[in-house]
N, C-alpha and C positions, 0 to 999 in steps of 0.2 A: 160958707166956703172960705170968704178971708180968715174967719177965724181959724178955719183949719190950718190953713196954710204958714199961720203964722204963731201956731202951737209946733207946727213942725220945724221950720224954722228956728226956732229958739231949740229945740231939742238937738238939730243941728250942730247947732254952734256948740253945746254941751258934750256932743258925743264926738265929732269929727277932730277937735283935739286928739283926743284917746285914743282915736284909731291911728291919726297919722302918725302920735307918738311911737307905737306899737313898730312902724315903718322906720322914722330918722330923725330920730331922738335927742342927738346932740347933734352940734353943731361943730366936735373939732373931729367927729368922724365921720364923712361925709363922702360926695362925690360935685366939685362942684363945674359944671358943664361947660369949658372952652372951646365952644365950636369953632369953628374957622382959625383957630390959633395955630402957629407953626410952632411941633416940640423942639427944645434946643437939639439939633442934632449933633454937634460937635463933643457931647457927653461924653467920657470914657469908661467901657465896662470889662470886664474879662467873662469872656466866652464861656461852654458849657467843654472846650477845646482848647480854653488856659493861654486863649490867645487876647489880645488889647486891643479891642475893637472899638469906632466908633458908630451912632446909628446913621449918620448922612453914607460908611459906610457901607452897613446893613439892610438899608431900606431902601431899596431901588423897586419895588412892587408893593401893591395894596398891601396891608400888612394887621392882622389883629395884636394889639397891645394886650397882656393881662397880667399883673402886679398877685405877687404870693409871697411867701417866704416858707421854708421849704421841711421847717419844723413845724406850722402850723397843726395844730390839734381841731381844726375849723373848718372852715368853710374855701379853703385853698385847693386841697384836693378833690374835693367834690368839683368845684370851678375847672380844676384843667380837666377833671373826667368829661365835665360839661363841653369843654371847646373839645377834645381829644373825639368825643359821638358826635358833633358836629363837622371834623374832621375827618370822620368813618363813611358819614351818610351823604356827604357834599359829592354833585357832581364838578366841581373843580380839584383841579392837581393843586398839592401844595407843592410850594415849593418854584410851582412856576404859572401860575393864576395870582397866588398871594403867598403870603407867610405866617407866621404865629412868631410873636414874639417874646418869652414869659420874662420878664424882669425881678428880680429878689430885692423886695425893699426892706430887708434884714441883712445889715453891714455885715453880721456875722459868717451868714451864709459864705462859703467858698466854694470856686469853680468845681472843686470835688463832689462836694453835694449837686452840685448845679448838673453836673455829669450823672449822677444818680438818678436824680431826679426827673431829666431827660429817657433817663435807658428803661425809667419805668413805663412812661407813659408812651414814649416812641414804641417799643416793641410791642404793645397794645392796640395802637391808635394810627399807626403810621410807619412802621420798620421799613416800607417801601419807598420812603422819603422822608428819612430823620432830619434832614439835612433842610424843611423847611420849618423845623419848629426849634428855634434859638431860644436856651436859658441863658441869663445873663447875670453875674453879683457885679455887687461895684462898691464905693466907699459912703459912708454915712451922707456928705455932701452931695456927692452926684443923686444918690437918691433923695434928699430935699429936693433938689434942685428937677428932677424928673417928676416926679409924684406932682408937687405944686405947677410943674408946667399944666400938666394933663387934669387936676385937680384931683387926684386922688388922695384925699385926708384918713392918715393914721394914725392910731393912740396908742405912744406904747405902755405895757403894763408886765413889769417885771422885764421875763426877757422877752414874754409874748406882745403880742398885737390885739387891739379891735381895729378892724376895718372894714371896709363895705366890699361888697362883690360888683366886679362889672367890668367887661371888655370894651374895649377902645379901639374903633377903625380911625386907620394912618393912609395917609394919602401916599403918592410915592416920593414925594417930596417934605414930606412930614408935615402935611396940613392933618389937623383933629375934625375928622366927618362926621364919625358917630359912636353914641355910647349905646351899652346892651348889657342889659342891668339882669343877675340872679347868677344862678349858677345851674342853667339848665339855656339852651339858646335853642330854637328853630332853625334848623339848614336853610331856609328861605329867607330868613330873618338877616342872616351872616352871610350867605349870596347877595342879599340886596346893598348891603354894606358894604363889601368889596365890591360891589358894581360903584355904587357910589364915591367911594375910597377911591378906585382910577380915573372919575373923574375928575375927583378932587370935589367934590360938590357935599357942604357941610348939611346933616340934615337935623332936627331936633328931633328928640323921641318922644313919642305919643304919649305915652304912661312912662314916668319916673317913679320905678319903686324899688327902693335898696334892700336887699336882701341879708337885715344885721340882726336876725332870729340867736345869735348865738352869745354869750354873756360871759364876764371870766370867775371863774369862782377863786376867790382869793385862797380860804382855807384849802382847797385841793390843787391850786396852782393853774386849773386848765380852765377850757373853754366847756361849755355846755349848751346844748340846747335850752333856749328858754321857754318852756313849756307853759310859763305862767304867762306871757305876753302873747302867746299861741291862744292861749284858751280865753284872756280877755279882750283880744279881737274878736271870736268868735261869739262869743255871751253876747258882746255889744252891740256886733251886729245883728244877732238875732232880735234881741232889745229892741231894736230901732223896729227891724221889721213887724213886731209884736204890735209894739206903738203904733205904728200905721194904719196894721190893720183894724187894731181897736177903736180908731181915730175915725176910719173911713167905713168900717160896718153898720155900726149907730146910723149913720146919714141914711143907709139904703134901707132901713127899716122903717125911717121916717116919712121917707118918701114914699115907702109902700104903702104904709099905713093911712097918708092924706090919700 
């Protein structure tokens, strides 16, 4: 039995690289977790309404953060689809329970797009209270300056981005609660957040797993799914569970046989 355990083990450490690499792979695209941190709220952005807002502001209720840019060929739109059906299925009001707040961390982006971009998903998601889901552009610094509060790490490439997926509960005072990783969330999941969120009560998340399946191809300029990092998470892990069983079959024939 020790020997077993210690063939496994070792296969461990050979395989569980591989897989997390598959997960968050570098280091200057990341998400990295400021719980209890107050965002700077004094920031200045311009509205989806071309107005000069600040978030102290903005934020006077629980509030979800989510970071996109608004050309994105990625994982941005599937993300606001993501909070937009969490938005559809919640029993709370937006708007006046909590808010959404989308931020453009692409200097390029302007409040024009940002209004676009809004009229897509509002009239989808929420036309009966557009008014709690704020997009926001602002200048290259303010977004350093925002992203690194909250830790959310971007790489730019060309004029596109890699960057991770994941929303951020805000307190009403701008304390950071909690993060919620992918681009798909649970109604239940973002209830308990915004519960949390008006408490002000930071919580960690259970499973951190970033959701950066997507890769830029230089020769055609965009993003793509990476199908190849898809399919050797899966080999591997079947791998491992092959190994085990093979590992742990042997023993019960042994046994049977004394």
């Amino acid at each position: 039995m020790r020997n077993f355990f210690y063939k496994l083990f070792v296969l461990s450490l050979i395989i569980s690289p591989q897989l997390y690499a598959q997960v968050d792979q570098s280091e200057e695209v990341q998400v990295v977790e400021h719980l209890g941190d107050t965002i700077p709220l004094d920031l200045k952005f311009v509205s989806d309404k071309s107005d000069t807002v600040t978030l102290r502001q903005l934020i006077d209720k629980p509030t979800i953060l989510s970071f996109v840019y608004f050309d994105c060929p990625g994982l941005c739109s599937p993300l606001l689809e993501g909070v937009g059906d969490v938005i559809r299925k919640s029993d709370l009001v937006l708007g006046k329970d909590y808010q959404v707040i989308t931020v453009s961390f692409n200097f390029r982006d302007t409040p024009e797009k940002a209004k676009d971009k809004k009229k897509r998903f509002v009239e989808r998601y929420s036309a009966d209270n557009g008014d709690g889901w704020i997009f926001l552009t602002t200048d290259s610094s303010t977004i350093y300056e925002i992203t690194h509060a909250t830790g959310f790490i971007t790489k730019a490439v060309g004029f596109d981005f890699i960057h991770p997926s994941a929303i951020i509960a805000i307190s009403p005072k701008g304390k950071i609660t909690r993060y919620l990783y992918g681009i798909t969330f649970l109604p239940m999941d973002v209830k308990l957040a915004i519960a949390e969120a008006n408490e002000g009560k930071a919580r960690p998340t259970i499973q951190k797993i970033l959701l950066m399946c997507y890769s830029y191809d230089q020769e055609n300029q965009r993003f793509g799914l990476d199908v190849t990092k898809i399919i050797g998470t899966v080999i591997a892990f079947f791998l491992l569970l092959f190994i085990i069983i093979y590992l742990v079959k042997p023993r019960k024939k042994n046994k049977n046989n004394e």
